[in-house]
C-alpha positions as CSV (number, residue, x, y, z in Angstrom):
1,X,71.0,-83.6,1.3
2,X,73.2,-82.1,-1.8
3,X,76.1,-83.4,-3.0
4,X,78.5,-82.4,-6.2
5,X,80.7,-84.1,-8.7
6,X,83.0,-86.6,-9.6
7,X,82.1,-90.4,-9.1
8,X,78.4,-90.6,-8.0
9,X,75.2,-89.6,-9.8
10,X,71.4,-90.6,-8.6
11,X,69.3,-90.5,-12.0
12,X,66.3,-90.5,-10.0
13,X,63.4,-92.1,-11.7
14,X,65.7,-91.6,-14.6
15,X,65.0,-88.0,-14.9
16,X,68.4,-87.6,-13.7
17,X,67.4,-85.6,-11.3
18,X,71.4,-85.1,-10.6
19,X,70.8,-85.3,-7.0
20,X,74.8,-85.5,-6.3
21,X,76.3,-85.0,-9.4
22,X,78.9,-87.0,-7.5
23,X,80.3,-87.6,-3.6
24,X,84.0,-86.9,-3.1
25,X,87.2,-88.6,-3.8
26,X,90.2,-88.6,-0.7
27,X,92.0,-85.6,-0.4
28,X,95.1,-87.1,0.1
29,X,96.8,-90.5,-0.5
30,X,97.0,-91.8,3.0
31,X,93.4,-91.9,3.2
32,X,93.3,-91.7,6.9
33,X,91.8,-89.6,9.3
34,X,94.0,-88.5,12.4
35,X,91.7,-86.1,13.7
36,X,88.0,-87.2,14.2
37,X,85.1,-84.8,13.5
38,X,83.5,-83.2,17.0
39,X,85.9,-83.7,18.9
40,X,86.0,-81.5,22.1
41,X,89.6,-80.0,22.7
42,X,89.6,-78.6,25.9
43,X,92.5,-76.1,25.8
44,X,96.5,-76.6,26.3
45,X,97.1,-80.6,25.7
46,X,94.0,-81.3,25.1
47,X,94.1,-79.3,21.9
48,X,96.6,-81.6,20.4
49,X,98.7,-79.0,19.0
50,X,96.1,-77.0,17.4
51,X,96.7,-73.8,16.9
52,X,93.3,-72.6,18.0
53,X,94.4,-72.6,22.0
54,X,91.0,-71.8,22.8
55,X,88.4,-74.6,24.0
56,X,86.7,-75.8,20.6
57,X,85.2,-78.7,18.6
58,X,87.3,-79.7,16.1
59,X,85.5,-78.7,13.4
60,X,86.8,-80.8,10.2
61,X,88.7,-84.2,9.2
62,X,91.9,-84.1,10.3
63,X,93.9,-86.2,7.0
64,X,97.2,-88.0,7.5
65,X,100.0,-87.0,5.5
66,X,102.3,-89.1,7.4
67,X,103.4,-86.2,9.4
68,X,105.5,-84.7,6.3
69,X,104.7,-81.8,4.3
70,X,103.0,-84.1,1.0
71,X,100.7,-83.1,-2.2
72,X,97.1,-82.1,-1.9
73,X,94.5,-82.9,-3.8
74,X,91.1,-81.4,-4.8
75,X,88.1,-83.9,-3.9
76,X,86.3,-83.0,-6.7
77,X,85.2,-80.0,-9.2
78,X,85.4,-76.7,-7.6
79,X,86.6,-72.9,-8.1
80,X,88.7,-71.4,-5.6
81,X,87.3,-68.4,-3.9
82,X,89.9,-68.3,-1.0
83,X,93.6,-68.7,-1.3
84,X,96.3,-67.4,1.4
85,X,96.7,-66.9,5.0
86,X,93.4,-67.4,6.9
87,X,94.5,-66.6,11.1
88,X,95.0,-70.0,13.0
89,X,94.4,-71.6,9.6
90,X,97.7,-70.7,8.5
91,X,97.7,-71.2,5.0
92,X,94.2,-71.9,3.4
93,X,92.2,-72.7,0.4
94,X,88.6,-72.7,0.0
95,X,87.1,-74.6,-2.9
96,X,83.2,-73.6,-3.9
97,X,81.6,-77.1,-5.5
98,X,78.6,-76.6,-7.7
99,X,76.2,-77.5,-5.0
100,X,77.4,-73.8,-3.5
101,X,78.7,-75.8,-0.6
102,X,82.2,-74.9,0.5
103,X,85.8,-77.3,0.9
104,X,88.6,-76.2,3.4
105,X,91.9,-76.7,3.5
106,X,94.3,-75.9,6.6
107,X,97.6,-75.6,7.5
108,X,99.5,-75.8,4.2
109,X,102.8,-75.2,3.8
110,X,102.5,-74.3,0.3
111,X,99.3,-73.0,-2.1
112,X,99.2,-73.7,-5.7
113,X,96.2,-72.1,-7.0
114,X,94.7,-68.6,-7.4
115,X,91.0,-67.2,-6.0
116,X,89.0,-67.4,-9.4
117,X,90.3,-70.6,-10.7
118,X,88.5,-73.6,-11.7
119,X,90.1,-76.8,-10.5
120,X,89.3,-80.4,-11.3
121,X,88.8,-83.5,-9.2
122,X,92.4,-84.9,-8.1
123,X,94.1,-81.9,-9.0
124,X,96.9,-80.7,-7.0
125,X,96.1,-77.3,-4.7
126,X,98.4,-77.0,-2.1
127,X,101.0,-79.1,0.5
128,X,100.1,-80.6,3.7
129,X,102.2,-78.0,6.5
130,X,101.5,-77.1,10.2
131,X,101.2,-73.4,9.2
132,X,100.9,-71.2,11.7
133,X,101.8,-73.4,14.3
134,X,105.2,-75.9,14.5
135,X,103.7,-77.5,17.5
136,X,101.3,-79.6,14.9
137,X,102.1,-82.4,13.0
138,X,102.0,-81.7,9.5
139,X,98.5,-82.6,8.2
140,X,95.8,-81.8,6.3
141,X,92.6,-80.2,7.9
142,X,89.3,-80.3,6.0
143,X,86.0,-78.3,6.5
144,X,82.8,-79.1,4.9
145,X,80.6,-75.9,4.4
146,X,77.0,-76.6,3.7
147,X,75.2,-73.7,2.3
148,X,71.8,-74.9,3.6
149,X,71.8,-74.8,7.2
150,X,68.8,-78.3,6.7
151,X,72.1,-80.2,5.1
152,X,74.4,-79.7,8.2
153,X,75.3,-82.5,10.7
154,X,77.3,-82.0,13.4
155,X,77.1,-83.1,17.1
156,X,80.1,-82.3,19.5
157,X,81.4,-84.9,22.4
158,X,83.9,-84.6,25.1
159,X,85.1,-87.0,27.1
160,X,81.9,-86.9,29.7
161,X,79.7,-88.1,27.1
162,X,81.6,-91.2,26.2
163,X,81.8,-92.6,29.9
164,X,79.0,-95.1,31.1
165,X,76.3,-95.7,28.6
166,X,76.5,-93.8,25.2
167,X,73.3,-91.9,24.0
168,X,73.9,-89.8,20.7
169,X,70.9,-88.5,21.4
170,X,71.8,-86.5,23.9
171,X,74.8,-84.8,22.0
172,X,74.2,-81.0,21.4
173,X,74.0,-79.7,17.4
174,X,76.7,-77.6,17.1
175,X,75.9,-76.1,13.4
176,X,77.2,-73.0,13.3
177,X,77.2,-70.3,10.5
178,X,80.7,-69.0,9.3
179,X,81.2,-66.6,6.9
180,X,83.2,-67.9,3.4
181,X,82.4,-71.0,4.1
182,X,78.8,-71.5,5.3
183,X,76.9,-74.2,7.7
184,X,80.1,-76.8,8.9
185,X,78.9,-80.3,9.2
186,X,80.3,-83.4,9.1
187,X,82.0,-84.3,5.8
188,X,81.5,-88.0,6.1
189,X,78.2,-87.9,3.8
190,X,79.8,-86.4,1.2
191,X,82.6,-88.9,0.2
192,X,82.6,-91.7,-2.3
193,X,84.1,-94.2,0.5
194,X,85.1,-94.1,4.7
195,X,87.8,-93.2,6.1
196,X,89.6,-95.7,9.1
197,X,89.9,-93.2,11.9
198,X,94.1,-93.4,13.6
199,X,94.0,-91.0,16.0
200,X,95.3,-92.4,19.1
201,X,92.5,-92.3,21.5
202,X,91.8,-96.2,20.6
203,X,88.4,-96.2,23.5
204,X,86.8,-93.8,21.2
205,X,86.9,-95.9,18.5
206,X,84.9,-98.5,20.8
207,X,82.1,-96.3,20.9
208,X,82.4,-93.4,18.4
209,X,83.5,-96.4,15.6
210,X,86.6,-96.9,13.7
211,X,86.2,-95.0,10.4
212,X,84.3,-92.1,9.4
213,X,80.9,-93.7,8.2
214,X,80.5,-95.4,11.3
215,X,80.7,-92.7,13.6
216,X,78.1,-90.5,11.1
217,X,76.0,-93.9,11.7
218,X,76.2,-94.1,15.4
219,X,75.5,-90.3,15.7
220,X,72.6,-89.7,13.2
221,X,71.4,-93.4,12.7
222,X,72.0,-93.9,9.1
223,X,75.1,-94.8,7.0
224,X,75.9,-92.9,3.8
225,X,77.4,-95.3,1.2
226,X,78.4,-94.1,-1.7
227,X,77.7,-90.4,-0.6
228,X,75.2,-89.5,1.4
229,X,71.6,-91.6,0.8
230,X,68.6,-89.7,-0.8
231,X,65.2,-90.3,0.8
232,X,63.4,-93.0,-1.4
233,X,66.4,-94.3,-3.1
234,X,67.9,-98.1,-3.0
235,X,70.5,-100.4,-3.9
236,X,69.9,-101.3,-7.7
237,X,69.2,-97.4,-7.8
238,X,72.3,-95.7,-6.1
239,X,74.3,-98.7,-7.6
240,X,72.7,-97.4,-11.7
241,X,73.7,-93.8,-10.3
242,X,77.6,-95.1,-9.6
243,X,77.3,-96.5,-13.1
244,X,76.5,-93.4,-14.9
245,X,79.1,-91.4,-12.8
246,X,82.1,-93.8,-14.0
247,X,81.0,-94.4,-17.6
248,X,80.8,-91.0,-17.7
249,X,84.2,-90.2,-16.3
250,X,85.9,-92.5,-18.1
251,X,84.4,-90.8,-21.8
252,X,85.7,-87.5,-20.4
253,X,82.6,-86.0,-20.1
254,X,80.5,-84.6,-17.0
255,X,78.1,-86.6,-15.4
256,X,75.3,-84.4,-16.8
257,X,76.0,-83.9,-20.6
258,X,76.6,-88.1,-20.3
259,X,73.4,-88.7,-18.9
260,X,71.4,-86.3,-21.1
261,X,72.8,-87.9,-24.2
262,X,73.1,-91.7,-23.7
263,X,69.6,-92.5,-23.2
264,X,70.9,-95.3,-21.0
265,X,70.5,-93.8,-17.7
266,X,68.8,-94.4,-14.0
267,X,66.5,-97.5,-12.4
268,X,63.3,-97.9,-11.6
269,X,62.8,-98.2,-7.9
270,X,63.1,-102.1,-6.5
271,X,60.2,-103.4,-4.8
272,X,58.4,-102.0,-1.9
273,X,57.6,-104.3,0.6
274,X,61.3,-106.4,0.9
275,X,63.7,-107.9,-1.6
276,X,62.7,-110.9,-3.9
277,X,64.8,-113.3,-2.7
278,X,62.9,-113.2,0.3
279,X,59.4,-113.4,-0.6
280,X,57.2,-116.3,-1.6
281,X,55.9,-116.2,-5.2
282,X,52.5,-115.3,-3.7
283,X,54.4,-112.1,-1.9
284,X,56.3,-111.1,-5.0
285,X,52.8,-111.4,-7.1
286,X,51.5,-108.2,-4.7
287,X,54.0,-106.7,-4.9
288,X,54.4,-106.0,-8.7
289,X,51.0,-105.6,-8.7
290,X,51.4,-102.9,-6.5
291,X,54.5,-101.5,-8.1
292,X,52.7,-101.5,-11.3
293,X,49.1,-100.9,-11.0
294,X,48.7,-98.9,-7.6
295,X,51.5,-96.3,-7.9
296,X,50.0,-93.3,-9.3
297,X,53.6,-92.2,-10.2
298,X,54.4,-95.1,-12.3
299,X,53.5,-94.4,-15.7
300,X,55.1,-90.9,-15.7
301,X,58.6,-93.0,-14.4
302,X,58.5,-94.8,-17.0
303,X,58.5,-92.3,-19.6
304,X,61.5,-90.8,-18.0
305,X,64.4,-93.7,-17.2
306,X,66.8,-94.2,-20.1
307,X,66.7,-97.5,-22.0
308,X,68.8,-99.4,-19.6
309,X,66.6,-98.9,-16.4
310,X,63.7,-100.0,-18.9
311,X,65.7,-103.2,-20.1
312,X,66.6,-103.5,-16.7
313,X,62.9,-104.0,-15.3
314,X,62.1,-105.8,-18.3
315,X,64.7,-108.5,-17.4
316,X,63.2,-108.1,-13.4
317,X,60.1,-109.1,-14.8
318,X,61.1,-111.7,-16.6
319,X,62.9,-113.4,-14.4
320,X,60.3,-112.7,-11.5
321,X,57.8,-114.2,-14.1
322,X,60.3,-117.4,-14.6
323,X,60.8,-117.6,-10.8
324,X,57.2,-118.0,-10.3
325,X,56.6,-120.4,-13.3
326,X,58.9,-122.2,-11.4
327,X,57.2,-122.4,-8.0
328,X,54.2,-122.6,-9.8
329,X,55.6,-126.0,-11.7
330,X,57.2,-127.2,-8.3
331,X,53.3,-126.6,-6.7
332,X,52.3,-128.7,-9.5
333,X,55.3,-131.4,-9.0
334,X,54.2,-131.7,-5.5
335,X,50.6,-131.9,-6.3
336,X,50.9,-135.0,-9.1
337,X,53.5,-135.9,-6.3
338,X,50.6,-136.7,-3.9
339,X,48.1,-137.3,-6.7
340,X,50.0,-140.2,-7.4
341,X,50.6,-141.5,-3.7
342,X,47.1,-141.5,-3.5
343,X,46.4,-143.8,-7.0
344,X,49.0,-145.4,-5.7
345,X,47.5,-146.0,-1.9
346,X,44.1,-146.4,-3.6
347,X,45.5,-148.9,-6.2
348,X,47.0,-151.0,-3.5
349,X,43.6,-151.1,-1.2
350,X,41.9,-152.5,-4.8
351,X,44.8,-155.0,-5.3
352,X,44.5,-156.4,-1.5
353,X,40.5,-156.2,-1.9
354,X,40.8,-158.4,-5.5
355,X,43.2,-160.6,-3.9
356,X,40.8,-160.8,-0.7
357,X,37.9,-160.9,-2.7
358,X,39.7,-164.1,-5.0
359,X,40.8,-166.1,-1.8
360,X,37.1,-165.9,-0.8
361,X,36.0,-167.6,-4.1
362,X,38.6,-170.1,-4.1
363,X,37.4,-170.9,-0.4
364,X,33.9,-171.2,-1.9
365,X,34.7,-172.9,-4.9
366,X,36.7,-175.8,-2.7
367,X,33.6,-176.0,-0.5
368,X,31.5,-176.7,-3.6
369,X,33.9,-179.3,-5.1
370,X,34.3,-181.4,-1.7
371,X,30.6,-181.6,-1.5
């Protein structure tokens, strides 16, 4: 799945192979959702105010604003193609990342950029409103367009499907095309961090979870952390990715132009077959030798990852190599260890045969001198 920019990069391999330039950053400083994503509104009340009356799956994040018209902010780089009045929108802006994909805003009470304008992370676009309808709570609405219809997630329950037992499986895909904006999906994958979910309906939170994450992972069975995961990847890697992101953000530069010229970029894979600290030194032996000697793309990795993914595995290796030094000395401990209960156990059987073996001579040697 693509994602854009701000705070996380996956240097895959180390070719930087800027898989999400970055994941999102909170839209506004609450940093709770009121509305969840795929929710069924069923018309009248049930729609909670919207000003869509029409039955409908809420198609977006709804994002608190404590009910009070409050700054905006863009979640990361993006150039605004739409800006105005967009139906039962109200007031709109639509931000174009530079995955293509497409960010809405709804409802605002005010717009402060123009269509053509390039806007940065955190930068201010607009005020939370309830535009066009005063029946709403003023808010902030957000839809994620994909612009690849194989990126798009989204599943739509009503209150049917979370009665008796719960099977996500059964949930319909509701990915559906709209013009301007593209494929909506869920836009929990796509942000840096979750988001706790305050939206009144407390039983859904016992099976749908309690913040944004959660629900993506009880719908489609994986949890995004750190933006959405890429096939293949892992901890140390995603966590090298973060790295790059930040150090790059903090020099001012983008995530790209950072990576390209540091030479200190990305992480080789971890091991295959389970984490270290779990294996015995005879399981962590197969596996280097299979990260090392069977992987037919292992040589061309290593030409690619910047010098701190190949200091990185240097310093894996070496301590793997120390680790297993060390169970091979403890092997060795335990081995003089029984070594020398069995000198000791054979040095005691000689010292009660000698001591045997002299009582029988003194008994001789005092049958000799009586006679």
């Amino acid at each position: 799945m693509k994602r854009h920019s701000l705070v996380f990069t996956f240097c895959m391999m180390g070719s930087f192979n800027v898989w999400a330039e970055s994941c999102l950053m909170p839209p506004t400083d609450a940093e709770i959702v009121s509305g969840r994503f795929g929710k069924f509104r069923g018309g009248g009340e049930g729609n909670f105010g919207s000003a869509n009356q029409n039955a409908h799956m809420h198609d977006g994040l709804d994002f608190s604003t404590s009910g009070v018209s409050k700054p905006v902010k863009s979640p990361g780089e993006a150039t605004v193609v739409y800006a105005g009045a967009r139906g039962t929108a109200g007031n709109a802006v639509l931000m174009q990342l530079s995955n293509k994909d497409i960010v809405a805003f709804y409802h605002l009470s005010a717009v402060n950029v123009k269509v053509g304008e390039k806007i940065a992370a955190g930068q201010v676009v607009g005020v939370s409103g309830n535009t066009p309808s005063t029946s709403m709570a003023k808010h902030l609405h957000l839809t994620y367009g994909s612009s690849d219809k194989n990126d798009a997630r989204a599943k739509a329950f009503n209150p049917e499907a979370l009665r008796g037992t719960f099977d996500p499986a059964s949930l319909s895909n509701t990915v559906k095309f709209q013009t301007g904006i593209g494929y909506k999906t869920d836009p929990s994958p796509h942000f840096c961090q979750t988001f706790t979910i305050n939206d009144g309906h407390p039983a859904d939170a016992k099976v749908l979870g309690g913040d944004t994450k959660s629900q993506y992972a009880i719908l489609f069975g994986e949890t995004p952390e750190g933006g959405a995961p890429v096939s293949g990847a892992d901890d140390v890697q995603i966590a090298a990715g973060n790295t790059d992101a930040l150090l790059a953000q903090d020099s001012g530069e983008s995530t790209a132009s950072f990576v390209e010229g540091s030479g200190v970029f990305g992480a080789l894979p971890e091991p295959p077959i389970g984490k270290y600290s779990s294996m015995s030194a005879s399981e962590m032996m197969q596996t280097e030798a299979f990260r090392r000697f069977t992987d037919s793309n292992w040589n061309a990795e290593l030409t690619r990852v910047g010098q701190r993914a190949l200091i990185l595995d240097y310093v894996r290796a070496q301590g793997l190599e120390n680790y297993i030094d060390n169970q091979i000395m403890k092997k060795k401990e335990r081995i003089e260890g029984l070594l020398a209960s069995m000198t000791s156990s054979q040095l005691n059987y000689l010292k009660e045969k000698a001591l045997s073996d002299m009582q029988k001579a003194s008994a001789i040697n005092t049958k000799t001198t009586i006679k």
